[in-house]
C-alpha positions as CSV (number, residue, x, y, z in Angstrom):
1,X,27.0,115.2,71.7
2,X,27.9,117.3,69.2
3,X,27.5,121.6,67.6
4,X,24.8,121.5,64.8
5,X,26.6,121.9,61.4
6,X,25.6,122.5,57.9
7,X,28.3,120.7,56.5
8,X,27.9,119.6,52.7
9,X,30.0,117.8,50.4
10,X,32.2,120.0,48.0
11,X,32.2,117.7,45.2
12,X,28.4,117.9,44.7
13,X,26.4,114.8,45.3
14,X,28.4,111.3,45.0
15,X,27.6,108.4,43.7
16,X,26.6,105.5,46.3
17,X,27.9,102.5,44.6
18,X,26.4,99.0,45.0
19,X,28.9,97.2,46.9
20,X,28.5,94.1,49.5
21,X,28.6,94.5,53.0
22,X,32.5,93.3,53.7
23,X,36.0,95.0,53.5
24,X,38.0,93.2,51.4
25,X,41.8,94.5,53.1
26,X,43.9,92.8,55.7
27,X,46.2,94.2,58.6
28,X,45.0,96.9,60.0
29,X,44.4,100.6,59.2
30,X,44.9,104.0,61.0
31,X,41.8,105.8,62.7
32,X,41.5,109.1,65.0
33,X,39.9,110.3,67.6
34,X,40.3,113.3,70.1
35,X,42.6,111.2,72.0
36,X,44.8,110.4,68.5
37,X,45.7,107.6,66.4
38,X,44.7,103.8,67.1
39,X,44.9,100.9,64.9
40,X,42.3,98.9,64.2
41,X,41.4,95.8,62.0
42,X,41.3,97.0,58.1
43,X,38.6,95.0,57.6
44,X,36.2,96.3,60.1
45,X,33.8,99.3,59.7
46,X,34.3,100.7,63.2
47,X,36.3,103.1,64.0
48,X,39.2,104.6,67.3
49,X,36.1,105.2,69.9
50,X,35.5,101.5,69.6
51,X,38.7,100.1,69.5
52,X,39.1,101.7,72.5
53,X,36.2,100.2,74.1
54,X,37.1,96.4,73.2
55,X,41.0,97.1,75.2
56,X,39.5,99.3,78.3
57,X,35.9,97.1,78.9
58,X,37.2,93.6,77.6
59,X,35.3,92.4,80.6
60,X,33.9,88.6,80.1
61,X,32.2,87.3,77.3
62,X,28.5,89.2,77.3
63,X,28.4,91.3,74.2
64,X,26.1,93.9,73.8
65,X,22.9,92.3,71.9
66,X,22.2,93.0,68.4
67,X,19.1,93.8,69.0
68,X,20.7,97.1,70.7
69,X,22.3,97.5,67.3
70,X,19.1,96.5,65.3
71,X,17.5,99.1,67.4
72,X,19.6,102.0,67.5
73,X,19.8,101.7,63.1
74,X,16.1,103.3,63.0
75,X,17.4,105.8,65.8
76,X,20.1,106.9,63.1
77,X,18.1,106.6,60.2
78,X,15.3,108.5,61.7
79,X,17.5,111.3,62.8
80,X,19.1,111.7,59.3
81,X,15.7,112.2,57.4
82,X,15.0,114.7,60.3
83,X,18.5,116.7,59.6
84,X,18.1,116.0,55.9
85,X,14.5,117.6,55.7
86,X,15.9,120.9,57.9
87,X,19.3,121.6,55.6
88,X,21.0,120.1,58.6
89,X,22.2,117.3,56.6
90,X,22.2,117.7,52.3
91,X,19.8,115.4,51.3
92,X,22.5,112.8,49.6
93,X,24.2,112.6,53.1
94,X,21.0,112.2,54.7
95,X,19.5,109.7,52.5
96,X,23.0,107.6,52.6
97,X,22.9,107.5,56.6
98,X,19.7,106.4,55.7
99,X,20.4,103.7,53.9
100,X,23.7,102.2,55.7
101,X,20.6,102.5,59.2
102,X,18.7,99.9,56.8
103,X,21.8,97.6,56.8
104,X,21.7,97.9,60.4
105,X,18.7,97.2,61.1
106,X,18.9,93.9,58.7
107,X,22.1,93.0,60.3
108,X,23.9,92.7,57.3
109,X,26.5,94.8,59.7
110,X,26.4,92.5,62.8
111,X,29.6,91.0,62.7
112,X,30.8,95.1,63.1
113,X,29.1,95.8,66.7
114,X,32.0,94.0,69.0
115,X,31.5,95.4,72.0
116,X,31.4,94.1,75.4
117,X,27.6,94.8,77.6
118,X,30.0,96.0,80.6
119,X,30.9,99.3,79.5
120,X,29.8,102.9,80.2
121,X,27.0,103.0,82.1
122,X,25.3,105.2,79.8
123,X,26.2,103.2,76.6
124,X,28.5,105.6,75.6
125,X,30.7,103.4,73.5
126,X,27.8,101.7,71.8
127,X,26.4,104.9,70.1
128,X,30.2,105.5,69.0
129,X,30.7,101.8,67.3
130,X,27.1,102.6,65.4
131,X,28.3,106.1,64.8
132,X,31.5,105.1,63.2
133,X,30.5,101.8,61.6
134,X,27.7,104.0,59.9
135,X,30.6,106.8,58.8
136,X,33.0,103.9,57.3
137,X,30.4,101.9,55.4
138,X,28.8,106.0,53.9
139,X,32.7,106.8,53.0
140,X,33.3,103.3,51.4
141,X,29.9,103.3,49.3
142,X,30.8,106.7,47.7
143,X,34.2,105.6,47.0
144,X,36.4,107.5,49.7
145,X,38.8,106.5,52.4
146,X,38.1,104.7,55.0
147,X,39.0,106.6,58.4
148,X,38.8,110.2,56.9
149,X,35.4,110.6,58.3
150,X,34.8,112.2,54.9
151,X,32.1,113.1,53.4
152,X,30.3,111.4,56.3
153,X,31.2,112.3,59.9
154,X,30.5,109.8,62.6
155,X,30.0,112.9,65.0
156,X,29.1,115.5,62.9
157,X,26.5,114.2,60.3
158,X,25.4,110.1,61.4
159,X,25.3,111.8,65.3
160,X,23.6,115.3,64.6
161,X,21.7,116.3,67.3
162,X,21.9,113.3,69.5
163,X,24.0,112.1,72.8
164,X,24.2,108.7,73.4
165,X,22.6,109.5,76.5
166,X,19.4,109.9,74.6
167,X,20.2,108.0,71.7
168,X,20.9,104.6,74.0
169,X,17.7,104.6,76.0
170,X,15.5,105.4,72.9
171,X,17.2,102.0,71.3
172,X,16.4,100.4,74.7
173,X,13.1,100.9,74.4
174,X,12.9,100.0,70.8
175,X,14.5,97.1,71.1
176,X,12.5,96.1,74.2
177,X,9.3,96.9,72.1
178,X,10.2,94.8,69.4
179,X,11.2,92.0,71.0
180,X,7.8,91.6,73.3
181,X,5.7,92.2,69.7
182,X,8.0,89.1,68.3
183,X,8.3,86.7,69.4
184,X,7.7,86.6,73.1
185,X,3.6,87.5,73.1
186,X,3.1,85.6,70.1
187,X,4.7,82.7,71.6
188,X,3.4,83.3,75.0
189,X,-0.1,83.7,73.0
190,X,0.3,80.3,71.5
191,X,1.4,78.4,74.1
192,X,-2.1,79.7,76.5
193,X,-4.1,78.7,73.7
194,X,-3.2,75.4,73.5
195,X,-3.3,74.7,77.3
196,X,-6.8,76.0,76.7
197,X,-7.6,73.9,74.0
198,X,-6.2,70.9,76.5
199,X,-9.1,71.8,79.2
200,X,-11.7,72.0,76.9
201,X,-10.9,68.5,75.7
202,X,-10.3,67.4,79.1
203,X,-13.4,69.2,81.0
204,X,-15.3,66.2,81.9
205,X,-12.4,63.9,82.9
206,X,-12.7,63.9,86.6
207,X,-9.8,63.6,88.8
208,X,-8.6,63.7,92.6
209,X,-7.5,67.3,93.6
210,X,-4.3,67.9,95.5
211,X,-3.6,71.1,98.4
212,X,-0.5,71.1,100.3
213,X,0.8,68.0,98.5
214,X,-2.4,65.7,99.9
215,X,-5.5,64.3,98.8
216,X,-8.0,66.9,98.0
217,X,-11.8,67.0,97.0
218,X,-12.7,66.5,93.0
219,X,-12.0,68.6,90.2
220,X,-11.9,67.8,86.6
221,X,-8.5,68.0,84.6
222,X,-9.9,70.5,82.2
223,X,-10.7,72.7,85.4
224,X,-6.9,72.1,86.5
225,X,-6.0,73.2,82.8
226,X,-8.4,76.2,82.8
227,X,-6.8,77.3,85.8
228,X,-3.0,77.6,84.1
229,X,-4.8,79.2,81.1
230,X,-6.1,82.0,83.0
231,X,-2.5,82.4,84.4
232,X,-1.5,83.0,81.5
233,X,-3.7,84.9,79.9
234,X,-3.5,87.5,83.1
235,X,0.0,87.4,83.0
236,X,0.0,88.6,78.9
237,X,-2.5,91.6,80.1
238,X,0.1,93.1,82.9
239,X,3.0,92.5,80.5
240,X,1.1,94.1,77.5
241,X,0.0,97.0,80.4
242,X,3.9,98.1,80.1
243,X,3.7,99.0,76.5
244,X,2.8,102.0,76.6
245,X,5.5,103.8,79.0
246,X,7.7,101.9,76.5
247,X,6.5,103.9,73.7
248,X,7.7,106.9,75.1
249,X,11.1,107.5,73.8
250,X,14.5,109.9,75.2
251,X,15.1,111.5,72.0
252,X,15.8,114.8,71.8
253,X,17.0,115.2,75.6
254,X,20.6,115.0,74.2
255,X,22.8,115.3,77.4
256,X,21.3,115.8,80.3
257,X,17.1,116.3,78.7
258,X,17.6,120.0,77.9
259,X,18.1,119.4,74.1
260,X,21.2,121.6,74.2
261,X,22.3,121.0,70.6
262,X,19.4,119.6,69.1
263,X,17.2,122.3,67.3
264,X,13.1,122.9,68.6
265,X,10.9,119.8,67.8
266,X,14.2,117.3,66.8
267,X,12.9,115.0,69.1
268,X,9.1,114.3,68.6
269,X,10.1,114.5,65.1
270,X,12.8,112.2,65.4
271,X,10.1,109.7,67.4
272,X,7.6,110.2,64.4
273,X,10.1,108.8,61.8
274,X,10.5,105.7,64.0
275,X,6.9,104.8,64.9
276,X,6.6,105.2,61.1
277,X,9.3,102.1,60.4
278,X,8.6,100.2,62.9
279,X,4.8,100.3,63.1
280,X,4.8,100.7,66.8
281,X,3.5,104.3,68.1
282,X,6.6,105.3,69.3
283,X,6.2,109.2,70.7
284,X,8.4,111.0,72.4
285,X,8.7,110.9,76.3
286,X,6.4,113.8,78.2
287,X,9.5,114.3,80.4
288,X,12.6,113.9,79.2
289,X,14.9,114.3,82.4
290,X,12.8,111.3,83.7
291,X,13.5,109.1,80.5
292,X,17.4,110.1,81.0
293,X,17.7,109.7,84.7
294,X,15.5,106.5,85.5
295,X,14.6,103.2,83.7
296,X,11.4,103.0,84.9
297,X,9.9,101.6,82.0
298,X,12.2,99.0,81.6
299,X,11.8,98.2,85.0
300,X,8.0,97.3,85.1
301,X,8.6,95.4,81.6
302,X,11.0,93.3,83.3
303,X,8.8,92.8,86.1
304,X,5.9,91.9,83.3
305,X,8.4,89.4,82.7
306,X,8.9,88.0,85.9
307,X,5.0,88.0,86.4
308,X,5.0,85.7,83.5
309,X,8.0,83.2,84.6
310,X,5.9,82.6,87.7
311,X,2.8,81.0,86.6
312,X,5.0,79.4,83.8
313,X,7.0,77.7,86.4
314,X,4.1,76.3,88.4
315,X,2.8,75.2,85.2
316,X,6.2,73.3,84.3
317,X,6.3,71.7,87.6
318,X,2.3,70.9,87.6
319,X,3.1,68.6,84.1
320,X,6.3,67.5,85.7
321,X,5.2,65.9,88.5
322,X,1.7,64.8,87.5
323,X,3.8,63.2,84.7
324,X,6.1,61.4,87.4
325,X,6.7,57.5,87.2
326,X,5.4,56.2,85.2
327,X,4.6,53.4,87.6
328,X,6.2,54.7,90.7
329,X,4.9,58.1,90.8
330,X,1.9,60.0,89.9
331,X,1.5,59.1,86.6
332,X,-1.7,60.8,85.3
333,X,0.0,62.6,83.0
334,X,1.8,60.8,79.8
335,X,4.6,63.2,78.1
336,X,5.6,63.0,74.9
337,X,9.1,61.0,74.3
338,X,11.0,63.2,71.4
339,X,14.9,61.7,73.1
340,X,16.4,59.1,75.2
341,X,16.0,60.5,78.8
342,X,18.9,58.7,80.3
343,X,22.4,57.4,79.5
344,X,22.4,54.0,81.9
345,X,18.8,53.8,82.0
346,X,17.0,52.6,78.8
347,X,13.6,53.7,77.9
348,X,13.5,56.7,80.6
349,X,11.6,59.6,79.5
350,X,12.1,62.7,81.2
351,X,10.2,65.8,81.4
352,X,13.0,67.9,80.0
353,X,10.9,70.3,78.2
354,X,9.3,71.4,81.8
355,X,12.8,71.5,83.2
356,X,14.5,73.5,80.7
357,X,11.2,75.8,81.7
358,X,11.9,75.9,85.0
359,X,15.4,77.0,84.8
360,X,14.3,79.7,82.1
361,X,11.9,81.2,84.8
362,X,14.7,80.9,87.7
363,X,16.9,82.9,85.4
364,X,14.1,85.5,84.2
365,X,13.1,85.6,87.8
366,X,17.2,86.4,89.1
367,X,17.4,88.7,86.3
368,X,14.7,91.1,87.4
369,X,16.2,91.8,90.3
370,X,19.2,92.8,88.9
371,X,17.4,95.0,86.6
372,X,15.4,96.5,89.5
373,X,19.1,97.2,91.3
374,X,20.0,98.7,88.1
375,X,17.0,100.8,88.3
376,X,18.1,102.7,91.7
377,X,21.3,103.8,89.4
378,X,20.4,106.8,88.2
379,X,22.0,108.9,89.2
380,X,21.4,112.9,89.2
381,X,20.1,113.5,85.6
382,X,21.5,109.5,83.5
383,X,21.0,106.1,85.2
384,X,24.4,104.4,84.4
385,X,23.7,100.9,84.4
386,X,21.6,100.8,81.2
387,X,23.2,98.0,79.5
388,X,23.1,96.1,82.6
389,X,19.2,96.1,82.3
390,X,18.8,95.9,78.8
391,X,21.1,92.9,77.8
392,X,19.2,91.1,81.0
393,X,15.7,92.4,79.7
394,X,16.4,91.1,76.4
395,X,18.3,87.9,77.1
396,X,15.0,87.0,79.7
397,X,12.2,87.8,77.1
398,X,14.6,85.8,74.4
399,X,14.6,82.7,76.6
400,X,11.0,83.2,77.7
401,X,9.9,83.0,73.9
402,X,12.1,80.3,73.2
403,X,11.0,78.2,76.0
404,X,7.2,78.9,75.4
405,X,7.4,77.7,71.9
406,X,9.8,74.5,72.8
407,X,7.4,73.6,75.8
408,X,4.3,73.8,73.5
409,X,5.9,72.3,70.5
410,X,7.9,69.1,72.3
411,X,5.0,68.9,75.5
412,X,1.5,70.7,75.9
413,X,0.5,69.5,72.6
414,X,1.6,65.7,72.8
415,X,0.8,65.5,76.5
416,X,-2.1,62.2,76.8
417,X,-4.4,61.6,79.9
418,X,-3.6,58.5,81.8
419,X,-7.2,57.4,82.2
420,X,-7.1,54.0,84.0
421,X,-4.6,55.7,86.6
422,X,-6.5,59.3,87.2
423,X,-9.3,57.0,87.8
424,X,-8.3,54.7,90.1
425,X,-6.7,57.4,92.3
426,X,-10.1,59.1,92.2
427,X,-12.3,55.9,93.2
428,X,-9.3,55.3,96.3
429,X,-9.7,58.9,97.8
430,X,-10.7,59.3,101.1
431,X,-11.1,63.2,100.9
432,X,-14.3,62.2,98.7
433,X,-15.6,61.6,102.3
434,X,-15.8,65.8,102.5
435,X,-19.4,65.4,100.9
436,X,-20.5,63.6,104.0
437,X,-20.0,66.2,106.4
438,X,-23.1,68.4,105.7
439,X,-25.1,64.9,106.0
440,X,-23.7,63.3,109.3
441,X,-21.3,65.6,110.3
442,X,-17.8,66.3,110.7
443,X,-16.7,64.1,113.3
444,X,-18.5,61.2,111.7
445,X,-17.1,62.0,108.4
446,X,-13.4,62.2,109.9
447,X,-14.6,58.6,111.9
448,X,-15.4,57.4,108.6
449,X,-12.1,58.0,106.5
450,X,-9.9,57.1,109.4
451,X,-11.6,53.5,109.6
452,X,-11.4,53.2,105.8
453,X,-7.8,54.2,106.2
454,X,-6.5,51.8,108.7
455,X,-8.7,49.2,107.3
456,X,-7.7,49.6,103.6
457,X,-11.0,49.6,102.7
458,X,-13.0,51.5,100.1
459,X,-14.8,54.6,101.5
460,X,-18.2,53.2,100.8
461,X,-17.3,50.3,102.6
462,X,-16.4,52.4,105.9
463,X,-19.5,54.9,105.5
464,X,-21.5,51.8,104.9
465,X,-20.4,49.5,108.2
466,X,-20.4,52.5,110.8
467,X,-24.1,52.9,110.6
468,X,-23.4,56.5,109.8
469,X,-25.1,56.5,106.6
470,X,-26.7,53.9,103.8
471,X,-25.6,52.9,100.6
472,X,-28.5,54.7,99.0
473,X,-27.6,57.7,100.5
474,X,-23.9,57.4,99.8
475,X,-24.4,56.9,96.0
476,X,-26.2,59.7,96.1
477,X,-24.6,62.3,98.1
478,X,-20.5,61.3,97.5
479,X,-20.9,62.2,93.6
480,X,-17.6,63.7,92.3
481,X,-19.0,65.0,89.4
482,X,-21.6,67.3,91.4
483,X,-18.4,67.9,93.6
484,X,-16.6,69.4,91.4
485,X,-19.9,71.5,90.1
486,X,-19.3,70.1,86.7
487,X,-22.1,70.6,84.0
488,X,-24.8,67.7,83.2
489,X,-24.9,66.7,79.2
């Protein structure tokens, strides 16, 4: 955080020249920070705070997403109009924070945000590597020396009034925000829609039900279908029910949620700019000690998230194995064949599509519990495992999307009933017999399927020879269509 200052430039306003997003140097240049001097690539924007960061947290190979980055440019730019409109900021500095926040946001600067996700717990280092990326490119564009923080401060102007303790959980939930807008309902949107549009084709197609792995009594496949589109469509409603919590944003809190250094309305001012450029109704959180201290919000999203890898994984399976064979397994389904499925085994086709599903939603599902864990971290007034759950929130509504869209695209839409098969299973089932128990009773019923069983002989035939019931009767009464309460014409 830093002291409010109404710093201006003493050369009068500069000129911001037009100049391409790179640093044309090599070796490597001298920067500062309260700790002294560190060297640091020449042609990189950031600064000593972040070359600090990639020595002490080069842990792994997860790197803080650039949606984070994406994010936290409107935080900046936002804040700068704010200072820039109060005399905080002179308007040139403003409006040229301003502008390098719309690089960010384009990621014109990506290759600039290095940093690993394992880091300060608070995203401490983050909020540096934007504050000092945004400095650099600001000194470069009005023609001054990179590393001499002048005419734009990383601290004093691009950070006025923030903390990264505010500034990191508002670009959480930004970022969070944006990525369940696009692409993950849309694509969640699309692929419901065209499981719907498979039941409606498929409503009259009767079909053998299955409980507990076994013969069951009749539905139709578009009932089967209408069943995973409802799933769907109620797991969109709870994930779209976290929204709103998201909208509420940290800014303004600064350290601790006091606002110590930020001056009386920065922060729903701050939230105003953003729901402005982003077109999402961003406000800014009713409590700010509870934004700082918990990830709530985050927390239910993610569990949103896990709410929709559940039904998406029945689903996968569902097509999987209803696709199986396809003459030594289920086969009413037939998949689409967009590659090879197997090496030593020509003209396989796999259900790949509904695999690569299946592991999306045993990651997702994994990943919410870590985000839950990193939920319980907050401790006294900042949770400290914020990257933690917003690299994992991100990373599972990423794959999510993706999968949606390839599952749809390369399965769901191709996918072709298997008539002659679905109907021969149907005339062979026993559990048809379930229509009969009303009529002759249970025990008779169970009399009649066991016979046909050990006999191998249709179900009609059985009903027929144990005198239970007539062929009249049978035609009439064991009618899948009215078992499965389908529509006539």
């Amino acid at each position: 955080m830093n002291t409010p200052h109404r710093r201006r430039g003493a050369q009068g306003t500069p000129r911001v020249r037009d100049l391409p997003t790179r640093i044309d140097a090599t070796g490597t240049r001298r920067e500062t920070d309260e700790l002294g001097a560190v060297e640091v690539p020449a042609d990189r924007y950031w600064g000593a705070q972040t070359q600090r960061a990639l020595i002490h947290f080069a842990i792994g190979d997860d790197r803080m997403p650039k949606a984070i980055y994406h994010a936290y440019g409107y935080v900046k730019k936002a804040a700068a109009l704010v200072n820039g409109r109060e005399e905080r900021l002179a308007g040139w500095q403003a409006d040229l924070i301003a502008h390098v926040a719309d690089e960010v946001v384009s990621g014109a600067l990506d290759d600039h945000f290095p940093l690993y996700v394992w880091q300060a717990g608070s995203g401490a280092q983050t909020n540096m590597n934007v504050n000092e990326v945004i400095s650099n490119r600001a000194v470069q564009l009005v023609g001054g020396v990179l590393g001499s923080k002048d005419p734009v401060h990383p601290d004093d102007h691009v950070n006025l009034g923030q903390a990264g303790n505010d500034t990191f959980p508002t670009a959480m939930h930004i970022a969070a925000v944006r990525i369940l807008h696009d692409p993950l309902l849309p694509q969640v949107s699309l692929l419901q829609e065209a499981i719907a549009a498979k039941s409606r084709a498929w409503y009259d197609v009767l079909k053998t039900g299955r409980t507990q792995v076994q013969d069951a009594v009749p539905l139709s496949v578009g009932q089967e279908w209408s069943g995973h589109a409802a799933q769907l469509s109620d797991a969109l409603e709870r994930l779209r029910a976290t929204l709103p919590d998201l909208y509420q944003l940290a800014i303004g809190g600064t350290a601790v949620g006091t606002g110590l250094g930020a001056p009386e309305g920065f922060g729903p001012a701050v939230a105003r700019e953003i729901a402005t450029a982003t077109g999402h109704p961003f406000k800014v959180a009713s409590n700010p000690f509870a934004a700082q201290s918990g990830v709530d919000a985050l927390v239910a999203a993610s569990a949103g998230l896990r709410g929709l890898a559940v039904p998406l994984m029945k689903i996968a399976n569902d097509i999987r194995w209803l696709a199986s064979g396809p003459r030594c397994g289920i086969g009413e389904l037939t998949l689409p064949g967009y590659a090879p499925g197997s090496s030593s085994m020509p003209g396989q086709v796999n259900p790949a599509q509904c695999e690569a599903m299946v592991m999306v939603c045993t990651q997702v599902l994994n990943a919410d519990g870590a985000v839950a864990h990193a939920g319980t971290q907050g401790n006294f007034q900042l949770n400290t495992a914020r990257p933690l759950v917003i690299r994992d929130f991100l990373h599972s509504a990423r794959i999510l999307a993706d999968a949606c869209e390839k599952l749809r695209t390369y399965c769901v839409e191709g996918i072709e009933l298997n008539r002659e098969q679905i109907d021969e299973y149907l005339a062979r089932s026993l559990v048809l017999v379930t229509a009969l128990s009303p009529e002759i009773g249970h025990d008779r019923a169970g009399e009649i399927a066991r016979k046909a069983a050990t006999e191998g002989t249709t179900l009609r035939e059985a009903a027929i020879a144990s005198g239970h019931i007539g062929a009249e009767d049978f035609d009439r009464i064991v009618d899948p269509r009215k078992m499965a309460r389908l529509r006539h014409g």
